[in-house]
KEBABA-400636 format. One record per atom (N, C-alpha, C): y, x, z. Coordinates in steps of 0.1 Angstrom, whole numbers, plus 5000, padded with zeros to 4 digits. Each point is the difference from the previous one (the first is absolute). Layout:
REM residues N
YXZ ...
This chain:
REM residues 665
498850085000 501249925000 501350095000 499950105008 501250114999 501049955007 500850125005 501150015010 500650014992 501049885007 501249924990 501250124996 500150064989 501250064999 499850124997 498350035005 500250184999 499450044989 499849954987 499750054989 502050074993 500449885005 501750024995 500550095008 499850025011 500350135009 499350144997 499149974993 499650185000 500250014983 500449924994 500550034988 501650044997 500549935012 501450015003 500150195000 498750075010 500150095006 499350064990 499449994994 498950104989 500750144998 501449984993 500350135000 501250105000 499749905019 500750075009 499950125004 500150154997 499850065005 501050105012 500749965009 501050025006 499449995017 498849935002 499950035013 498450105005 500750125003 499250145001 499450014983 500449944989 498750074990 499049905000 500249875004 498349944999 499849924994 499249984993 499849864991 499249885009 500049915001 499149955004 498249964986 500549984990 498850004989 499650134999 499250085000 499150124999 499850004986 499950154993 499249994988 498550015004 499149964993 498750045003 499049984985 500350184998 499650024987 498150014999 499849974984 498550015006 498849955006 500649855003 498749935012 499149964989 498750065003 499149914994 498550075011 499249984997 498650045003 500349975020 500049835001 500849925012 499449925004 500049975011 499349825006 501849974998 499849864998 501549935000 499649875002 500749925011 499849845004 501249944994 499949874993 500749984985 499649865013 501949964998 499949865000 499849914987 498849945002 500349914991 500649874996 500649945005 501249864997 500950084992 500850085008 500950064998 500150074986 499050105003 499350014980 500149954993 499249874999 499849914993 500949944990 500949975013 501249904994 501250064996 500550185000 500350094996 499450044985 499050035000 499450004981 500249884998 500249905003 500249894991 501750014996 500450005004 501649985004 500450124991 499650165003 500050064992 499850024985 499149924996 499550014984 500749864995 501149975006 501149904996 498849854991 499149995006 499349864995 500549885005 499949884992 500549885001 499449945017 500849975008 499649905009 500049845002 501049954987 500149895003 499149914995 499050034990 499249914988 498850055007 499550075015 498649975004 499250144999 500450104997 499550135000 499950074988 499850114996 499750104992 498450075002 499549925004 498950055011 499150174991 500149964988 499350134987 500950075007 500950044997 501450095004 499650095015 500449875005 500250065013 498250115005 499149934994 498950115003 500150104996 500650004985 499950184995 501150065006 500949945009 500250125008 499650025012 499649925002 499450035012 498850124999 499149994988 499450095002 500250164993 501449954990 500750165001 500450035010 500549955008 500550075016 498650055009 498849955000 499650025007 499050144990 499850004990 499650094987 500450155005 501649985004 500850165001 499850055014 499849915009 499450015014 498750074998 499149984994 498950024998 499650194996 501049974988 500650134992 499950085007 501149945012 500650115007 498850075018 499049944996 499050005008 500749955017 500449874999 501249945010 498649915005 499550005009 499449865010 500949915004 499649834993 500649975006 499349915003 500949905015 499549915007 501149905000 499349894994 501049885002 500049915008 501149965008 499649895009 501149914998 499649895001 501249884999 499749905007 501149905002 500449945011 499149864998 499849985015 499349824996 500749895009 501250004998 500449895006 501350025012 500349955005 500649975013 499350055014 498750005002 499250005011 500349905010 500150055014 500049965009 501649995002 501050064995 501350085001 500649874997 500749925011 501049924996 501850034994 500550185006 500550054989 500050014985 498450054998 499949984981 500049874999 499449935004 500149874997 501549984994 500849965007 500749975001 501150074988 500050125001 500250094990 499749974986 498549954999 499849994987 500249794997 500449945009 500849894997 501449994995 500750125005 500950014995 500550074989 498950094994 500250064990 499749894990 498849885003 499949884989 501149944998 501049965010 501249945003 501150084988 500050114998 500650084990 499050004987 499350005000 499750024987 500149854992 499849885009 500149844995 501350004994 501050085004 501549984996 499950064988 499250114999 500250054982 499849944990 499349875000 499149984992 500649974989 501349905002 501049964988 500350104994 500450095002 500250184996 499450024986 498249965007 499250024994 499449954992 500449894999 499549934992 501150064986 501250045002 501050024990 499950114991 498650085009 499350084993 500550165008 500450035009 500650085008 498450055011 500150115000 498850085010 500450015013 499349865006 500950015020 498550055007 499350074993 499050035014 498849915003 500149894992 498449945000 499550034993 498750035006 498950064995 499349934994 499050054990 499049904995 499049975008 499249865000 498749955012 499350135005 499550024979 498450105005 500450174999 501550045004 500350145001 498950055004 499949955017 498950105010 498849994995 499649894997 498849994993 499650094991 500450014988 500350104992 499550115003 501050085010 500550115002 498650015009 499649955006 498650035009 498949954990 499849964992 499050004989 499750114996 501450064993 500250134996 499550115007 500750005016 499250095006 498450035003 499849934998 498049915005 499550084991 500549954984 499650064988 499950175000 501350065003 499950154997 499450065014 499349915013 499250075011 501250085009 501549955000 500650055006 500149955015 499650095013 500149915009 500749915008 500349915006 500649885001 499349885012 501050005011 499749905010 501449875002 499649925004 500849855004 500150025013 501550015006 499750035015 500349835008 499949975010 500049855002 501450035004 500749944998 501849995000 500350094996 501550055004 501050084994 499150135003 500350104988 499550114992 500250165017 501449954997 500850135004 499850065011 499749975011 499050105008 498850055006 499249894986 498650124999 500050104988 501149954991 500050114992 500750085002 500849985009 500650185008 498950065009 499449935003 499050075011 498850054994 499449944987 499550084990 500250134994 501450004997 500650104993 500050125013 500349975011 499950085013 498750014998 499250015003 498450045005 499550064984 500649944991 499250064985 501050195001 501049965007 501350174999 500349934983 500349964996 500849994987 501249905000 500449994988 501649954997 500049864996 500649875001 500249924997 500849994988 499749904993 500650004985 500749835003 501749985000 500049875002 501349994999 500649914994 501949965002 500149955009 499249945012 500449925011 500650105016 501149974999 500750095008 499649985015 499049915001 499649985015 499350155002 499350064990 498750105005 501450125002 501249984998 501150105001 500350065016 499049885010 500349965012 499050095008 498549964994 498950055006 499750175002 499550035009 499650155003 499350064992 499850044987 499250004991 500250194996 499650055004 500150154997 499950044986 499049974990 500250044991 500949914991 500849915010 500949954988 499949874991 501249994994 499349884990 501050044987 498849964990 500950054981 500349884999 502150004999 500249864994 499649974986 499449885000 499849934987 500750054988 501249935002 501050094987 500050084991 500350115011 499950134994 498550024996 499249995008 498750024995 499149934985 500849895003 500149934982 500350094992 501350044998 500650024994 499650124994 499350115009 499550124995 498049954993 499749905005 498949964988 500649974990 500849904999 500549944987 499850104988 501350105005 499850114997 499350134990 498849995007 498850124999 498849935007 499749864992 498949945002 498650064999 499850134993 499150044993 499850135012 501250025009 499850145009 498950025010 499950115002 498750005012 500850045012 501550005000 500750025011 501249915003 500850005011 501049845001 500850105004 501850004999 500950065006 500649885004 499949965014 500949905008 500950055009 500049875011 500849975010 499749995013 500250105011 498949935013 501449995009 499349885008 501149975014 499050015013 500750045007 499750055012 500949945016 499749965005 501049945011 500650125008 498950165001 500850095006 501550024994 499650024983 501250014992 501349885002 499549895001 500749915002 500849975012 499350065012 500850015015 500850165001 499450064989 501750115005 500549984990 499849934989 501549984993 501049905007 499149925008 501249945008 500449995011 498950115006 500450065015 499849875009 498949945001 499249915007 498850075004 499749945012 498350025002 499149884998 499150084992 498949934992 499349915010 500349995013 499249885007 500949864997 501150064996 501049845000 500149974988 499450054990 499749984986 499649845002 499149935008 499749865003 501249924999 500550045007 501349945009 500949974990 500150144995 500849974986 499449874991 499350054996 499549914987 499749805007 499949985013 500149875010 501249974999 501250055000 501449945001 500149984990 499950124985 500249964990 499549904995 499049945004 499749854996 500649915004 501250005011 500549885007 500849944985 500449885007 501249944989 501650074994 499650014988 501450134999 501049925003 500349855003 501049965006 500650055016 499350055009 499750055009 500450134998 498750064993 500950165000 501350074995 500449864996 501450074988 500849965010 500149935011 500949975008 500450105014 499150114993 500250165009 500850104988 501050065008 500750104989 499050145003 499649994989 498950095001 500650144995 501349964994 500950154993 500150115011 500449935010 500650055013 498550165006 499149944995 498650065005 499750084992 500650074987 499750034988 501150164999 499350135004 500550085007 501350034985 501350075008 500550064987 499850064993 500450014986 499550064991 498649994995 499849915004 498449924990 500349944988 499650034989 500049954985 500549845002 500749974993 500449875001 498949874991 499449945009 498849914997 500749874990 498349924994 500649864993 499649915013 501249884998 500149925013 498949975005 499049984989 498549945001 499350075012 500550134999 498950115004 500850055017 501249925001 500750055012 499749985013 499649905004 499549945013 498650105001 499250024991 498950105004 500750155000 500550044991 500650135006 500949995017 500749905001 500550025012 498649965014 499449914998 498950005004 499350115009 499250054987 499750145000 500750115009 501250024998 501150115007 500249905016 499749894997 500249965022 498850035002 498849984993 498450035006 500550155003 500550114992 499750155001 500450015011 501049955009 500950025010 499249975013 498649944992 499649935020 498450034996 500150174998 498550045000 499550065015 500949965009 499250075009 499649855011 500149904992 499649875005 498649924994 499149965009 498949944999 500649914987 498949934995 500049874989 500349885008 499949975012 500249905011 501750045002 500650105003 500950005004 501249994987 499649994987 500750054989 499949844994 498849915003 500149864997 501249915006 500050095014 501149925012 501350034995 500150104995 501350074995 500149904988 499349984991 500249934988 500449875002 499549945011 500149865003 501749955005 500550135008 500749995002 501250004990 499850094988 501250034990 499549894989 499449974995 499549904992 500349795003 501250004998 500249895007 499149834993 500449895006 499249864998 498750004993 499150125007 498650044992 499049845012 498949944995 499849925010 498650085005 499249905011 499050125006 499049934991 499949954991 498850004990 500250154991 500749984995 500250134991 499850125006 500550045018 499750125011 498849995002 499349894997 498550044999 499150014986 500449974989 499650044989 500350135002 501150075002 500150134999 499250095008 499549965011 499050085009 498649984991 499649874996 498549994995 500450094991 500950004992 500550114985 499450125003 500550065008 500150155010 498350045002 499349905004 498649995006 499250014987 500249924984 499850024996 500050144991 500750105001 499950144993 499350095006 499049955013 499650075004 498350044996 499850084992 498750034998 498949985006 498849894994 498949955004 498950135000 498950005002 498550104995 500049904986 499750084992 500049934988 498549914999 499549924993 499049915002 499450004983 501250064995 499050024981 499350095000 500350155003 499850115004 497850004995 500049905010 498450024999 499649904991 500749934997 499849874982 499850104991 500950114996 499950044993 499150174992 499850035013 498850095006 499049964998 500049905012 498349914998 499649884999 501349964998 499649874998 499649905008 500650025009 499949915014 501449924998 499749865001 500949864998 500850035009 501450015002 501349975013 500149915004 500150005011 499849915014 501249874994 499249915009 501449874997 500549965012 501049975005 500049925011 499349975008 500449985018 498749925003 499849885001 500649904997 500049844997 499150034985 500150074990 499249974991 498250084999 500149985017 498250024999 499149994996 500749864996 498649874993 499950054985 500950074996 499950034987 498950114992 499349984992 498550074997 500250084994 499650124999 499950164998 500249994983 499649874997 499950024977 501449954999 500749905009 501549945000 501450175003 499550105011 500350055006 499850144988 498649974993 500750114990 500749964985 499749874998 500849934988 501550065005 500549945011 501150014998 501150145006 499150084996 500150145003 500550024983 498649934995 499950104983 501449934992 500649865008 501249944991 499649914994 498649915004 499649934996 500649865005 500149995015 501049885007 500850045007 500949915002 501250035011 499949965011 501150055012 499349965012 500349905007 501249974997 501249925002 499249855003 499249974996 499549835000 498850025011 499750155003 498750005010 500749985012 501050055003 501350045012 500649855003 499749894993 500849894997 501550074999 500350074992 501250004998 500949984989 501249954998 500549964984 499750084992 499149904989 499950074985 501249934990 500550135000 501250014985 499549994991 500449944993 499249984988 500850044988 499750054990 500950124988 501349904996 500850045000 501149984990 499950024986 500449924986 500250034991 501349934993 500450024987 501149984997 499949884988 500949915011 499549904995 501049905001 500249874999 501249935000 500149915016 501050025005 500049925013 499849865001 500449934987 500149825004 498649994990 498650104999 499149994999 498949985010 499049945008 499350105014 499250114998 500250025013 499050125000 498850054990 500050124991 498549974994 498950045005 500150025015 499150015003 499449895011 500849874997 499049915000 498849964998 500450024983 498749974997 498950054999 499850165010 498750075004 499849985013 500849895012 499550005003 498749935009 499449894992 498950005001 498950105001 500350074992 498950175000 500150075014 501249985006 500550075012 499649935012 499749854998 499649955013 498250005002 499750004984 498250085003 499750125007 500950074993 500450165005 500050025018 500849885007 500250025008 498849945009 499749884996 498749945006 499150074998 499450124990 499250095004 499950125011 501650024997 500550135008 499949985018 500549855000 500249975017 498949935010 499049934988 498949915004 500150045010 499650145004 499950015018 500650035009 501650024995 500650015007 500949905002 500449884991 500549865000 501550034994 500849865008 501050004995 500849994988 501449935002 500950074987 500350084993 500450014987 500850144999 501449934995 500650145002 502049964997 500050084988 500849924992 500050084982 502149995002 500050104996 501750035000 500449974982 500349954997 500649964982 501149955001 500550024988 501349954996 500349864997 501049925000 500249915002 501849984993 500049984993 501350064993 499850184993 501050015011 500750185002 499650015012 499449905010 499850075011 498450015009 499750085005 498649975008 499949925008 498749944998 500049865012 498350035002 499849985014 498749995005 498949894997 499350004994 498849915000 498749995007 499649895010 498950025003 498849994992 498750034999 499250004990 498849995006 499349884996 498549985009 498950034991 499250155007 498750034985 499149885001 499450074991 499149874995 499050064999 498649925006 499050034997 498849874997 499949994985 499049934994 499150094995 499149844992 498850034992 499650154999 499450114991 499350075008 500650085010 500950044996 500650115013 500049925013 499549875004 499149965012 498950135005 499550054988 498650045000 500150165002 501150065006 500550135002 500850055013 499350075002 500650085014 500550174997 501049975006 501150134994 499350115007 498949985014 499450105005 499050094990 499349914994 499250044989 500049954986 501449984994 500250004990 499550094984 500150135006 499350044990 498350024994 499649945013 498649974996 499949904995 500849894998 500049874998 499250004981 499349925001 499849984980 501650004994 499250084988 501249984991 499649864995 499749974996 500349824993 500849965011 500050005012 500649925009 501850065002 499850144998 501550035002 500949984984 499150004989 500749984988 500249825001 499449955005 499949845003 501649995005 499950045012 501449995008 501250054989 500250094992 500350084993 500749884990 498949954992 500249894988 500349865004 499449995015 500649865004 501850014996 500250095010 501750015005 500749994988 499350064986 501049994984 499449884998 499349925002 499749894991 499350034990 498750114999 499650074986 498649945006 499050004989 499049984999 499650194992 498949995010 499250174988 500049984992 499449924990 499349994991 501449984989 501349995004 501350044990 499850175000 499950055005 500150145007 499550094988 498849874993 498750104995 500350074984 500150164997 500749994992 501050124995 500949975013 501050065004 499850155004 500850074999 499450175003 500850015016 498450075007 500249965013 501350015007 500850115005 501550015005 500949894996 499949944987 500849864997 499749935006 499049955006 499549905003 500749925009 500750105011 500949985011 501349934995 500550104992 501149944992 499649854991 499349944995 499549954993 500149865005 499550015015 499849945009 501649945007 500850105002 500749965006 501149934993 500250054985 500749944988 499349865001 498749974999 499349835000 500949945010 499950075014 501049885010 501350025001 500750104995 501549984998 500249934988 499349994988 500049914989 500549805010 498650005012 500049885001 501549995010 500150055008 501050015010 501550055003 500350104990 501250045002 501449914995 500949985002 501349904998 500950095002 501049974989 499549934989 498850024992 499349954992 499050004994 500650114993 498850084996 500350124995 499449954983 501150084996 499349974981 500350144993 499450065010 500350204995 499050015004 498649994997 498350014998 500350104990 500050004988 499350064985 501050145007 500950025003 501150125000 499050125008 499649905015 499450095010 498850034999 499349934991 498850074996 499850064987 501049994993 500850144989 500150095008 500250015009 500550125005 499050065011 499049905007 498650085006 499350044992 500049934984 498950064988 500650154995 501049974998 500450144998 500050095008 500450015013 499850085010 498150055002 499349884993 499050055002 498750104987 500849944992 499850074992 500350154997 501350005007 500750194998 499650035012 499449915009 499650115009 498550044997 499149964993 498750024991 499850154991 501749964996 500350164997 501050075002 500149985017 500750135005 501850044994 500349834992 501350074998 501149885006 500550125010 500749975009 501549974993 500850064993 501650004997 499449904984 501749984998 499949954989 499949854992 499049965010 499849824997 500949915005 501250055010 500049915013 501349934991 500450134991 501549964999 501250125002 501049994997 501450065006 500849965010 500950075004 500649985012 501849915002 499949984986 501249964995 500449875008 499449915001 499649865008 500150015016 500250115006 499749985013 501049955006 501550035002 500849935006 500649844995 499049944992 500949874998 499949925008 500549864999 499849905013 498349964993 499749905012 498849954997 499749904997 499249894994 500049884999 498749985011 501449895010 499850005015 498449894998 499949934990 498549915004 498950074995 500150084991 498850104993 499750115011 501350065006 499750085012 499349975010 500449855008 499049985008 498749974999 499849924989 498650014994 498850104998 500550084995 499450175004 500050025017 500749975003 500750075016 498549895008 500049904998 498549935002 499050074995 499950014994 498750044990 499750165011 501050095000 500150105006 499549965015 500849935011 499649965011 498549935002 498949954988 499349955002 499250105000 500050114991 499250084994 499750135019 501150005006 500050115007 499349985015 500749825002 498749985007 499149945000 499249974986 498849964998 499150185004 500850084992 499450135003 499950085016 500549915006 500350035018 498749945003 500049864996 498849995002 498150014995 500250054990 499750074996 498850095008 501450094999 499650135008 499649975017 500549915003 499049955017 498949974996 499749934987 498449904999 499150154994 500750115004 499150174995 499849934985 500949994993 499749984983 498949954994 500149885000 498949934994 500250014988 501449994992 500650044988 500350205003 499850034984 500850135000 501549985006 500350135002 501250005003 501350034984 500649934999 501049994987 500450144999 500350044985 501150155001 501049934999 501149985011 501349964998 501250054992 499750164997 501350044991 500049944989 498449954993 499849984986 500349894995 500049895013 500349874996 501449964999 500950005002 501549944998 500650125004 501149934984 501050144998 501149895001 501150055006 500749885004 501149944987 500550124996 501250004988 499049884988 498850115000 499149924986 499549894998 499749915015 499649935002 501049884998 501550015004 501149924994 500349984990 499950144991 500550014985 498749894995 498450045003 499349954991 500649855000 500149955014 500449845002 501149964990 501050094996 501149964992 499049924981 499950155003 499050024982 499249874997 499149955012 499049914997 500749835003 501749995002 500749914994 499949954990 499750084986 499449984986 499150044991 499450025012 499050164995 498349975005 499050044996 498649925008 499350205000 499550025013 499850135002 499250084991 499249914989 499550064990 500750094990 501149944997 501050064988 501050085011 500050035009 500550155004 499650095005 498449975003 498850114998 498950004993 500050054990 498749984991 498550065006 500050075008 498650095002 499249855002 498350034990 499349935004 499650015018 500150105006 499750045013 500649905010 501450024993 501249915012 499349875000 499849914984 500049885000 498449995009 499450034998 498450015005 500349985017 500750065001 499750065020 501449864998 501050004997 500949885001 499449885003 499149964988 499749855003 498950005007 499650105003 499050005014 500549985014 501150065001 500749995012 500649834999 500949974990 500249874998 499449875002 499150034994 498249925003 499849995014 499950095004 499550015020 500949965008 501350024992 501249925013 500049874998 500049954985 500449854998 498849894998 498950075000 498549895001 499749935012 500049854997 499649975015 499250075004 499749985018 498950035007 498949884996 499050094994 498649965001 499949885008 499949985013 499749925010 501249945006 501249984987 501449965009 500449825000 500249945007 500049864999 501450004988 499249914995 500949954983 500349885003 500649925014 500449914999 501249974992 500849894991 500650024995 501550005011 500650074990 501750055009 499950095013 498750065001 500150075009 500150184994 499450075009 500950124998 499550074990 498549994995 499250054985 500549914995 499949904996 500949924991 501050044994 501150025009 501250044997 499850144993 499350065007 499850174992 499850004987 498649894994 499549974987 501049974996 500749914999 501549934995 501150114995 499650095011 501250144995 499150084995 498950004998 499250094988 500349944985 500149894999 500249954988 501650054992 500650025008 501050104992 500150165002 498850055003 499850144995 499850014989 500750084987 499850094989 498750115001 498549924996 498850124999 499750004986 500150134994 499150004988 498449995002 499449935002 499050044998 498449904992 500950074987 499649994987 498850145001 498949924995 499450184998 499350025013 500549985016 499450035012 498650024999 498949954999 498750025002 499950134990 500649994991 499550224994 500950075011 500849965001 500950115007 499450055017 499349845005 499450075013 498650104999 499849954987 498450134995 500250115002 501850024994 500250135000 500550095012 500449875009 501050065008 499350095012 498850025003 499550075012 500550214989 499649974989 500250114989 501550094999 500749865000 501650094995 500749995017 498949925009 500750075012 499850105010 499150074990 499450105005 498449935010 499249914999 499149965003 500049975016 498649945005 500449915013 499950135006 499850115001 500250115009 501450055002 500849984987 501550034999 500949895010 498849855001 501249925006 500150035017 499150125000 500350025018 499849885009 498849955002 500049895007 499349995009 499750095004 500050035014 498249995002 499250115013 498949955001 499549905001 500649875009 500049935008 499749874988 500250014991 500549854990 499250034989 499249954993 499349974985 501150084989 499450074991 500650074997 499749864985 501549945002 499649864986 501150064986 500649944988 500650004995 499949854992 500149915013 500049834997 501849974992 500349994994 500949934994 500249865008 501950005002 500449824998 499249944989 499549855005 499549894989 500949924999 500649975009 501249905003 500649984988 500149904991 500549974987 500249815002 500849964987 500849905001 500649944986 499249914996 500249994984 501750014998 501050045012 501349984996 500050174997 499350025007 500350195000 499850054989 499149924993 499450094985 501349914989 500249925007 501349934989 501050135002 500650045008 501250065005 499750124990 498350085004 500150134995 499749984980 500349884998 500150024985 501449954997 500849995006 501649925000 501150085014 500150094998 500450125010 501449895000 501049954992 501149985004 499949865012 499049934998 499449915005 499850025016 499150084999 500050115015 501250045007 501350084996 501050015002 500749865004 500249924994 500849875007 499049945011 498850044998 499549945013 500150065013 500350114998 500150135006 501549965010 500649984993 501650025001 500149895008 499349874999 500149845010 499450035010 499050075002 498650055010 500650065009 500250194994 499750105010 501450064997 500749964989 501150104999 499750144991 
């Protein structure tokens, strides 16, 4: 989260060199052949930000991997260990809590911003996701700590003796001997000499940093505690007064901490108790809620025994709480590996993602949450209760209570021995919650299948109705096809499009589609994968996925991709989303009904289909190419689903189009 101010303070000072000769940034030529503990949020959302990709249309998700794993490529290069750890939540900390309520409170005000096509800092859903897929993939190590990150991964980096890699100016606080390489600069020299087997950076040091300002490093806490009070508060101290003469003349921004600073240097021969009293006194209308935030602040920079240390050694799961006893050793290492969060075991508010979207819209993640209240009735069965979901509500956050649910089979499952449980029974729970029947499934190349699935019940459920189907599965076919062959750049598009405004109802409709997809895959991943797990960089590109939606205004996906491949794996995916379920009640005006009704204005060619499915196990590289997992019949069953209006349409294409246009848009 970082101490408010001190990135602008030591940049203020960077190069200063007027008191004794000292820098506070170090050169430190040469690091490589290194353990190094790598925050990862902070990472993450830095390469993204950095490689200037679109945030508002839903991710770059291709993008954002290939850097991720050129950054981690030159690390490698450079014979660098690294250890990633990233943050899971709030914890037990009614501080972060609270913290990170208020940072949603700021980011809900951007959104108009963003929508106008301006980069305010929201992220896309599946960033982290991504970014830890990625990692999984190249075997780079990597733990989920249960709440905030920041002081097991200083106590890591203590016990490992190596350097932290991080922009977050909180670790600027911690006792960390070898130091921490800011982010930045450390970017900056890969960017660089990506191909180097050596890094010329930046190291910071708190020794360096307390005699450049002639403090003692025990009040380094103290410091960084006040500096979080309300700057209304501390501006109301003339801090000039404290600011010896002849000190470089600071920006206003940066003044209250330089004067700051120079009253801490003055009262080093006083306890942290006696220097709080002193504060309390010069610091005026501070109340005693905030004099105690500042003490828990204080308590917090104090170095733990680290608890990854032997995760990553040997692989022994970190301890949780002791209210969460009841929680079983496969739960305890899921969500170690980043598989769940913790936040709903703690009963404590689950935030739920922000995206950029239109305020006099609701939330889109509404409409996942049904998937969230299975999620939860599996997660809590035994431990009961509510959960509180934090979402937006306009521009602003509003608490919701949320009662899980536990039906049909996930009756038939105990979170104690869940992974023993049959697979039919956990893929049962799995397909209940989408409304899918398997036997749509059959077909499909296995990792779609999830996707496939969850597209069927955002089809039935999202609002507005969504009539951007053909775009988003233009754009999983293609993603899945160049990922078949490995080519990453090139397909997605240019960058020319990124800052425009958005069209606010197409946006949320993805922005559902997105929400449905991430916690269907939450759950997922508790039912131990009854489905593969999706490659999420491959499936939605966010720029491409709007443009296609424009195109297919007048356009039917065939005539702006010709590859027999596309159309093949296309109307296969098409087929599986829009076929009734096998066993679905067809009463009329009910919810198959209505689906069939809006199948009738899909544009299919399929003229020809029975040669084309002969061929298609062939030109798709055969049922071994469709990756479908051990677990499932290895089939290459074709949609039958036909409609003497369908075969009208695919010999009268303009015919198709106007029906198209009344239908689906």
């Amino acid at each position: 989260m970082g101490v408010k101010g001190l990135s602008s303070l030591l940049e203020d000072n960077s190069q200063n060199k007027t008191k004794q000769n000292i820098k506070i940034y170090q050169d430190f030529k040469d690091f490589s052949n290194s353990k190094l503990v790598v925050d990862g949020c902070n990472l993450a959302y830095y390469l993204y930000d950095k490689a200037n990709l679109d945030q508002n249309h839903g991710g770059e998700y291709l993008a954002f991997q290939a850097e991720v794993q050129g950054f981690f490529k030159t690390l490698d290069n450079c014979r660098i260990e690294a250890y990633v750890v990233i943050d899971g939540g709030s914890g037990t900390s009614d501080i972060k809590l609270n913290t990170r309520m208020n940072r949603q409170r700021v980011l809900l005000q951007k959104i108009p911003d963003a929508l106008k096509g301006k980069k305010e800092g929201i992220y896309p859903p599946s960033t982290m996701s991504v970014f830890e897929q990625t990692l999984n993939d190249m075997k780079v190590p990597m733990v989920k700590c249960f709440g905030e990150a920041d002081g097991q991964l200083a106590a890591l980096a203590r016990a490992l003796r190596c350097p932290v890699l991080s922009g977050d100016t909180d670790f600027y606080i911690y006792d960390l001997p070898q130091g921490v390489l800011p982010l930045d600069h450390f970017w900056q020299s890969v960017k660089k000499s990506p191909a180097s087997i050596e890094i010329d950076c930046k190291i910071y040091t708190t020794i360096k940093f307390c005699t450049f300002f002639k403090i003692s490093c025990q009040l380094l806490p103290v410091f960084a505690s006040l500096a979080g009070i309300d700057n209304g508060n501390l501006k109301e101290v003339n801090w000039a007064e404290y600011v010896p003469a002849g000190s470089p003349e600071m920006k206003s921004k940066s003044t209250h901490l330089e004067g700051l600073l120079s009253w801490l240097g003055a009262r080093t021969d006083r306890t942290t108790e006696d220097t709080l009293t002193a504060a309390m006194a010069l610091i005026p209308n501070i109340s005693q809620q905030a004099w105690t935030k500042v003490q828990n602040t204080i308590l917090e920079y104090r170095l733990p025994s680290s608890s990854l240390l032997g995760y990553f050694l040997e692989g022994t799961v970190p301890p949780l709480p002791a209210e969460l006893s009841w929680v079983p050793e496969w739960v305890r290492a899921s969500l170690a590996r980043g598989d769940l969060g913790a936040d709903i075991l703690m009963h404590r508010p689950k935030i739920l993602r922000i995206q950029v979207e239109s305020s006099n819209l609701k939330s889109s993640n509404l409409t996942s949450r049904p998937i969230r209240m299975v999620l939860y009735g599996v997660l809590l069965a035994q431990g009961g209760g509510e959960v509180e979901e934090v979402d937006r509500v306009g521009l602003e956050p509003k608490r919701v209570k949320v009662q899980p649910l536990v039906q049909g089979a996930a009756q038939r499952l105990r979170l104690d021995s869940l992974p023993q449980a049959d697979r039919a029974v956990r893929l049962q729970v799995c397909l209940e919650t989408l409304g899918v029947e398997e036997e749509t499934l059959e077909g499909v190349p296995a990792h779609l299948r999830l996707p496939v699935a969850v597209t069927r019940y955002w089809l039935r459920r999202a609002s507005p109705e969504p009539t951007l189907l053909k775009a988003l599965l233009m754009v999983m076919v293609q993603g899945e096809l160049n990922r078949r062959k490995r080519l990453t750049i090139g397909w997605q598009g240019y960058s020319n499009s990124i800052f425009r405004p958005l069209d606010c109802v197409v946006a949320h409709s993805f922005n559902q589609w997105q929400a449905c997809l991430k916690d269907a895959s939450q759950l997922n991943l508790l039912l131990c994968k009854p489905l593969p797990e999706p490659h999420f960089a491959w499936l939605y590109q966010g720029r491409l996925v709007h443009r296609r939606q424009k195109q297919l205004l007048n356009r039917e996906p065939e005539e702006i991709l010709h590859s027999p491949q596309f159309r093949r794996l296309y109307r296969r995916l098409l087929g599986a989303v829009t076929q009734p379920d096998p066993r679905a009640n067809r009463r009329a005006g009910g919810p198959e009904a209505q689906l069939r009704a809006s199948m009738e204005h899909l544009h299919l060619n399929t003229q020809d289909e029975d040669e084309e499915e002969e061929e298609e196990g062939e030109e798709l590289g055969g049922a071994e190419d469709l990756d479908q997992g051990p677990d499932w019949p290895r089939v290459t069953v074709g949609t039958r689903y036909r409609t003497k209006d369908r075969k009208d349409r695919s010999r009268n294409p303009e015919l198709g189009r106007k029906q198209e246009r009344e239908g689906w848009g």
